[in-house]
N, C-alpha and C positions, 0 to 999 in steps of 0.2 A: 430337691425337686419341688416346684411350688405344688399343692393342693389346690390351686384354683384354676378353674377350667382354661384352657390355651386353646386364645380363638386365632385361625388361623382363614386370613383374607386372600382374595387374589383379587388384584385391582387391573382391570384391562383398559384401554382405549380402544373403542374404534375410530374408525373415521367416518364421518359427517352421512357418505356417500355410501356405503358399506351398512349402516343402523337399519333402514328399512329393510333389506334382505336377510341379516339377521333377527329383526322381529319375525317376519314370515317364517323362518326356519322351523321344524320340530327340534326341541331341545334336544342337548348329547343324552345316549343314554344314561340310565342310574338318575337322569334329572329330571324336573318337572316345571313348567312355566305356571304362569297366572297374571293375571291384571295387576297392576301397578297398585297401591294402595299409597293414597297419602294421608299423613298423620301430623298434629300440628305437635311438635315437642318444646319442653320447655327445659332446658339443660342451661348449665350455670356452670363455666372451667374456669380455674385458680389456677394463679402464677406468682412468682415475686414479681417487684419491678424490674428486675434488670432481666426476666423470661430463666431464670435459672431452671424451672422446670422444663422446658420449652427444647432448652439448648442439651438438656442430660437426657432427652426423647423420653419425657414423663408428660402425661396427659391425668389432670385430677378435676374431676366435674361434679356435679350433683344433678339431676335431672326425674323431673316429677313425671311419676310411671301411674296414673289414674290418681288415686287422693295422696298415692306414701311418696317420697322420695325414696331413690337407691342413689348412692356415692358409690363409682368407679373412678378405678386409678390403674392407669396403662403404665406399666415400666416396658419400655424399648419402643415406641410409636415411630411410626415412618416405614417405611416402603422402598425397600432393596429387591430392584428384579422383578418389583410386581408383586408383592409377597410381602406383607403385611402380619408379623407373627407376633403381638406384643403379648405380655403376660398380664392377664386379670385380673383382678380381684371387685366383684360388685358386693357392697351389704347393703341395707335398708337403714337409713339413717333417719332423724326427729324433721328437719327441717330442710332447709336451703342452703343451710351451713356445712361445711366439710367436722365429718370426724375422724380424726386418725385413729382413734380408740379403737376404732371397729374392726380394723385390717388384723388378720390374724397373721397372714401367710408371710411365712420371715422372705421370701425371696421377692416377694413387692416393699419390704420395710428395709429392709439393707438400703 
């Protein structure tokens, strides 16, 4: 079992027509809305040339979180049913550059 947290997504569509009546809504319960907030990010994803990572649903990026970098790497990416469950792993890495070195969790390194 990996050690690194397991984010688990639901990905919806609405339709076009359906969006305002859902803003209007009060949220389901257990949940809470809020104002939109945008954030401008700067993320950097690694691949071979031929997308081998890509094609094996592996996602490896670096992306600057205020002054540090953190390096994430998704094993299982993509979206069956709506449901988006990949396995995690974020560490804090020096630069822009990926480090393998830093993944501890043996079921993102397999």
């Amino acid at each position: 079992m990996s050690s690194s947290p397991k984010e688990i997504e639901l990905k919806l569509e609405v339709p076009p027509q359906a969006q305002e009546s859902l803003r209007k809504s009060p949220p389901p319960e257990g949940f809470t809305a809020s104002r939109a907030v945008t954030k401008t990010l700067q993320s950097i994803y690694f691949d071979t040339a031929d997308q081998a990572l890509r094609k094996a649903r592996i996602s490896l990026r670096v992306r600057k979180v205020g002054q540090s970098w953190v390096q994430t790497a998704k094993i299982g990416t993509g979206v069956i049913g709506g449901m988006s469950s990949a396995v995690e792993a974020e560490h804090p890495v020096a630069g822009r550059a990926i480090d393998l070195t830093v993944i501890e969790d043996p079921q993102v390194l397999r």
